[in-house]
Each structure stands twice: as structure tokens, then as C-alpha cells.
DSSP file (Angstrom, degrees, kcal/mol; ACC not computed):
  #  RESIDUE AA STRUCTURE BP1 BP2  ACC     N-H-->O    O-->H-N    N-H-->O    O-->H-N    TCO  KAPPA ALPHA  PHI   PSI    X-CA   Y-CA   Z-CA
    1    1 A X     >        0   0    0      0, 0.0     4,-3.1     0, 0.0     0, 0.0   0.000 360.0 360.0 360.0 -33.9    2.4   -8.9  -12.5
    2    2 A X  H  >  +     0   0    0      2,-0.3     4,-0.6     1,-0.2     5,-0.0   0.758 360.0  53.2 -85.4 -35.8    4.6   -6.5  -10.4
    3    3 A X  H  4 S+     0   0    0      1,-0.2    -1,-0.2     2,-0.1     0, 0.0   0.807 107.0  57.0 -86.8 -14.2    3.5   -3.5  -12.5
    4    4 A X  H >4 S+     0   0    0      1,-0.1     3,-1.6     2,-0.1    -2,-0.3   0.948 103.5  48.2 -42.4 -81.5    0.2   -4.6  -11.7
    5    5 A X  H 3< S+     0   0    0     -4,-3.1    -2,-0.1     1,-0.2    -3,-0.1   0.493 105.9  54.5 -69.8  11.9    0.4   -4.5   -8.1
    6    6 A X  T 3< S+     0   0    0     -4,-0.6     2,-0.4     4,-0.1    -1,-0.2  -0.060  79.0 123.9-108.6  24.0    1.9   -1.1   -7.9
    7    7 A X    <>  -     0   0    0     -3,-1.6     4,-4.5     1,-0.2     5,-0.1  -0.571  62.0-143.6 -94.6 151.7   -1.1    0.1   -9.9
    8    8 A X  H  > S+     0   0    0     -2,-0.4     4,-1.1     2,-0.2    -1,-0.2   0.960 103.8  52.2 -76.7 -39.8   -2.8    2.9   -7.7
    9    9 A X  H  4 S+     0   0    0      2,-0.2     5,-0.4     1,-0.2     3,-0.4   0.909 110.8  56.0 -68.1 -47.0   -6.4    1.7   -8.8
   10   10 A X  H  > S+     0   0    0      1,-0.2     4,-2.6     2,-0.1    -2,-0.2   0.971 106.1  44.9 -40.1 -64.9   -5.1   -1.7   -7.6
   11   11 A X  H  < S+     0   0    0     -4,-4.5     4,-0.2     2,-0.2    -1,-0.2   0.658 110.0  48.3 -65.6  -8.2   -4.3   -0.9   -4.6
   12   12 A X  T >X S+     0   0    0     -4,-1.1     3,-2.3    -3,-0.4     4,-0.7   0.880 117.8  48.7-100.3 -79.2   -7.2    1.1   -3.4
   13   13 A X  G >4 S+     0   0    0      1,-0.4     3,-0.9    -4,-0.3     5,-0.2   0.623 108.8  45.6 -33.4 -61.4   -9.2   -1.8   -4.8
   14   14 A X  G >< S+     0   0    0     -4,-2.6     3,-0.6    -5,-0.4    -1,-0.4   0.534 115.7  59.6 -71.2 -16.0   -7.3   -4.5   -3.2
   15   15 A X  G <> S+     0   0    0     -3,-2.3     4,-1.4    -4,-0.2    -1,-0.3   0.533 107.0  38.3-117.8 -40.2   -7.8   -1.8    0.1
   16   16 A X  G << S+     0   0    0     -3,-0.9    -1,-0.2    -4,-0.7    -2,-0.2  -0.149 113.5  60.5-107.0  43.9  -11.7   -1.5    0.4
   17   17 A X  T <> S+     0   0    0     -3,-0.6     4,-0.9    -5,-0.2    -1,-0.2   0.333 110.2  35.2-108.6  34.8  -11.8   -4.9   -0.3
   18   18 A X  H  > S+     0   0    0     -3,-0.2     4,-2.1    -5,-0.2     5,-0.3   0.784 118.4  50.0-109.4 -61.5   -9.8   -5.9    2.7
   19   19 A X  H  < S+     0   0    0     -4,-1.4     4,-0.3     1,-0.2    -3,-0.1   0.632 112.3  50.7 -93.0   7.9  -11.3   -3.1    4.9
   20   20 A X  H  > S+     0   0    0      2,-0.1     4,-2.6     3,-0.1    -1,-0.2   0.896 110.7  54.3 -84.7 -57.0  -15.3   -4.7    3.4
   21   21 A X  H  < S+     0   0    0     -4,-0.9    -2,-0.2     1,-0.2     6,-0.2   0.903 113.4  41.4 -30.4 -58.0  -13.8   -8.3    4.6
   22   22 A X  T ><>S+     0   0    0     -4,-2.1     5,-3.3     1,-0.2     6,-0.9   0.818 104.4  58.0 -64.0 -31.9  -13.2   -6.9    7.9
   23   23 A X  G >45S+     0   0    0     -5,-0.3     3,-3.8     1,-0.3    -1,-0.2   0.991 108.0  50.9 -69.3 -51.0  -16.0   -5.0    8.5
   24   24 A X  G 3<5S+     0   0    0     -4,-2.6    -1,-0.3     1,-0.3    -2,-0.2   0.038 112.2  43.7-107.0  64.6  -18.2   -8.3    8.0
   25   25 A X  G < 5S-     0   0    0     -3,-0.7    -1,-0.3    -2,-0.1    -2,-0.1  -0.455 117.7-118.2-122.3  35.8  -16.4  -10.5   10.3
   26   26 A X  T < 5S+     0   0    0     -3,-3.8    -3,-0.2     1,-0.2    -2,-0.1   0.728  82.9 114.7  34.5  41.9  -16.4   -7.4   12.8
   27   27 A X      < +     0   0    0     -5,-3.3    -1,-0.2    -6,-0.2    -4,-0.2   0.091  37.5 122.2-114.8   7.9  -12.6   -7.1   12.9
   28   28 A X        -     0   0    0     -6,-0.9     2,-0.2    -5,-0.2     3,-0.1  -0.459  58.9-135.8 -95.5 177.5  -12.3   -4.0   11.3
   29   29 A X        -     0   0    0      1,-0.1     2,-0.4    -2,-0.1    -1,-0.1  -0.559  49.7 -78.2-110.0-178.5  -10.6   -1.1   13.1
   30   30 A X    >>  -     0   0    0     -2,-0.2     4,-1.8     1,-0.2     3,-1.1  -0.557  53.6-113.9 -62.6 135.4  -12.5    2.4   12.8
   31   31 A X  H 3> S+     0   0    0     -2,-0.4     4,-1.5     1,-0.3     5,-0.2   0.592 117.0  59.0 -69.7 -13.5  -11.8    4.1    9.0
   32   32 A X  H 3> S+     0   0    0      2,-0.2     4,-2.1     3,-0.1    -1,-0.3   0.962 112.4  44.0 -84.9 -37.8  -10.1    6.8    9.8
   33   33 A X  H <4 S+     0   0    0     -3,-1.1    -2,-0.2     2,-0.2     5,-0.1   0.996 120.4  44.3 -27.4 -75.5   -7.3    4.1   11.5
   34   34 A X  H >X S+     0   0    0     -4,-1.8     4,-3.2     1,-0.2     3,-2.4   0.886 109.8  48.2 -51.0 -52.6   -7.7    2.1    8.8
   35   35 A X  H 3X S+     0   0    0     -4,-1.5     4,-1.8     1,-0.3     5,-0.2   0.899 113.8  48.2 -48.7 -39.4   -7.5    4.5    5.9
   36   36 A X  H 3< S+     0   0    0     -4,-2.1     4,-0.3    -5,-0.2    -1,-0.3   0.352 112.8  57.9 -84.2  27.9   -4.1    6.3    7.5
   37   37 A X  H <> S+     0   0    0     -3,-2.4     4,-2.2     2,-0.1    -2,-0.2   0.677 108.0  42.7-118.7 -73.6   -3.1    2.4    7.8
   38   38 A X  H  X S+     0   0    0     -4,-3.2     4,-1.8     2,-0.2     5,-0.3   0.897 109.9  54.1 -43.2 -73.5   -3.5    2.3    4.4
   39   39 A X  H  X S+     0   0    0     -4,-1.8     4,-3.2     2,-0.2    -1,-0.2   0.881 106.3  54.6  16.2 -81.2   -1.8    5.8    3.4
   40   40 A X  H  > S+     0   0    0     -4,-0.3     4,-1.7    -5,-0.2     5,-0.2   0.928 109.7  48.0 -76.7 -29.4    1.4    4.9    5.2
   41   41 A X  H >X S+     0   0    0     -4,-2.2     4,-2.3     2,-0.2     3,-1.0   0.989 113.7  45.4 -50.4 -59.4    1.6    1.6    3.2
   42   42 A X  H 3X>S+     0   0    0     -4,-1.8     4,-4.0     1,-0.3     5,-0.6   0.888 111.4  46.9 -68.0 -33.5    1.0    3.1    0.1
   43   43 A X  H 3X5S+     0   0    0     -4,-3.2     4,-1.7    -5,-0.3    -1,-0.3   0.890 114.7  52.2 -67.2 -32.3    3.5    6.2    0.5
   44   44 A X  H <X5S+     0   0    0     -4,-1.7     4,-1.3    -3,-1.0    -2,-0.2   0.994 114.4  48.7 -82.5 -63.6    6.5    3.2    1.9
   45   45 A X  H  <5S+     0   0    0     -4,-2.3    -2,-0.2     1,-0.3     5,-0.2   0.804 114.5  38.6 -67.3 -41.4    5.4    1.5   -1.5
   46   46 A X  H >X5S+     0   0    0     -4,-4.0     4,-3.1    -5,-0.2     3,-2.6   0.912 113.2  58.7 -67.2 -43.7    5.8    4.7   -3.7
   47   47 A X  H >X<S+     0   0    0     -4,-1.7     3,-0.9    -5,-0.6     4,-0.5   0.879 111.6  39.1 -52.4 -76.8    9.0    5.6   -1.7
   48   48 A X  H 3< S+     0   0    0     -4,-1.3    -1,-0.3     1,-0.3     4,-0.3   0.274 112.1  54.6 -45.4   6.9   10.9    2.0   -2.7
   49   49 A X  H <> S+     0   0    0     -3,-2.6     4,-0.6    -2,-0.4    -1,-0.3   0.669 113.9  41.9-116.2 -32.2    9.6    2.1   -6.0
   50   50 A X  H << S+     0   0    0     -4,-3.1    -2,-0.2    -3,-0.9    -3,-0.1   0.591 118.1  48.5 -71.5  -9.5   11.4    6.0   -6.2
   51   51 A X  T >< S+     0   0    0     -4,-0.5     3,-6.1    -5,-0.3    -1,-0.1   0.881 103.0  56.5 -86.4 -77.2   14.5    4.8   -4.4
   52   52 A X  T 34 S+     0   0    0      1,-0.3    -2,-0.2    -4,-0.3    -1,-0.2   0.492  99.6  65.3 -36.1 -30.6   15.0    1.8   -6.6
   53   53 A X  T 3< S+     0   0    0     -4,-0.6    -1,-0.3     2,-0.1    -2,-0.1   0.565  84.3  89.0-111.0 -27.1   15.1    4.4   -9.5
   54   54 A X  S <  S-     0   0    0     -3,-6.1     2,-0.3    -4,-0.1    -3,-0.0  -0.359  88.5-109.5 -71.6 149.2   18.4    5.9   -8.2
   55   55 A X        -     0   0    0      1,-0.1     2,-0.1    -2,-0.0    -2,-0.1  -0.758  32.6-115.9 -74.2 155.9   21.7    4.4   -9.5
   56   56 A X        -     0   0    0     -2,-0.3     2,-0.5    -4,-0.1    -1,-0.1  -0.369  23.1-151.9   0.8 117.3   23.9    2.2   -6.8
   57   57 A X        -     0   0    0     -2,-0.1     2,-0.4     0, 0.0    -1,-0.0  -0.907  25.7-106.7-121.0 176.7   27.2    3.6   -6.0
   58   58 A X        -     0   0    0     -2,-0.5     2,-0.9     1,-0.1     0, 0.0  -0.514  31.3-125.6 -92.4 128.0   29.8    1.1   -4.9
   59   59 A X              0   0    0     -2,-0.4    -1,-0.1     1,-0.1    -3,-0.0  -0.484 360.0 360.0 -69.9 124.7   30.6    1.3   -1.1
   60   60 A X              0   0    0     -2,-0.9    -1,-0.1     0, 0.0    -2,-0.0   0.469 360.0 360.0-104.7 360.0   34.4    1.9   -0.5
């Protein structure tokens, strides 16, 4: 499931249909908002999944 939701076609799916929802209930913000909204999620989601990749060292 987890490798699922990091899937890049996933997320842009799961991303216009959120910003399709919005538009018709008239909640949506203007697309260029929304799209760099979108952007900075995804780049914090690649960024923890590249961290996480790193070993642990033990704090002293």
C-alpha cells in the first residue's frame, strides 16, 4: 500500500482529483497556487523517502 502511495502517477492522480473536487464546490484556489501547493508536497515526500534511505548513526 505505502509503495502505492508514493507512486508519482498516484499522486498526480490523487492531485487533479482533489483540485476537480474543489473546483466544483468553488473552493478551489487559482492553479498556479494550487499546482506549486502541490509541488512542495510532493518534493517534502520525495525528500523523506531519500532521507529514510540514509543509515542512522547512534547519537553520543
Amino acid at each position: 500500500m505505502k509503495k502505492r502511495l508514493l507512486n508519482p502517477v498516484f499522486i498526480a492522480a490523487v492531485a487533479g482529483l482533489t483540485y476537480q473536487l474543489l473546483v466544483k464546490y468553488g473552493a478551489a484556489p487559482e492553479a498556479g497556487v494550487y499546482q506549486a501547493a502541490v509541488d512542495i508536497v510532493t518534493y517534502a515526500v520525495i525528500g523523506v523517502g531519500i532521507y529514510k534511505t540514509f543509515p542512522a548513526e547512534d547519537a553520543k
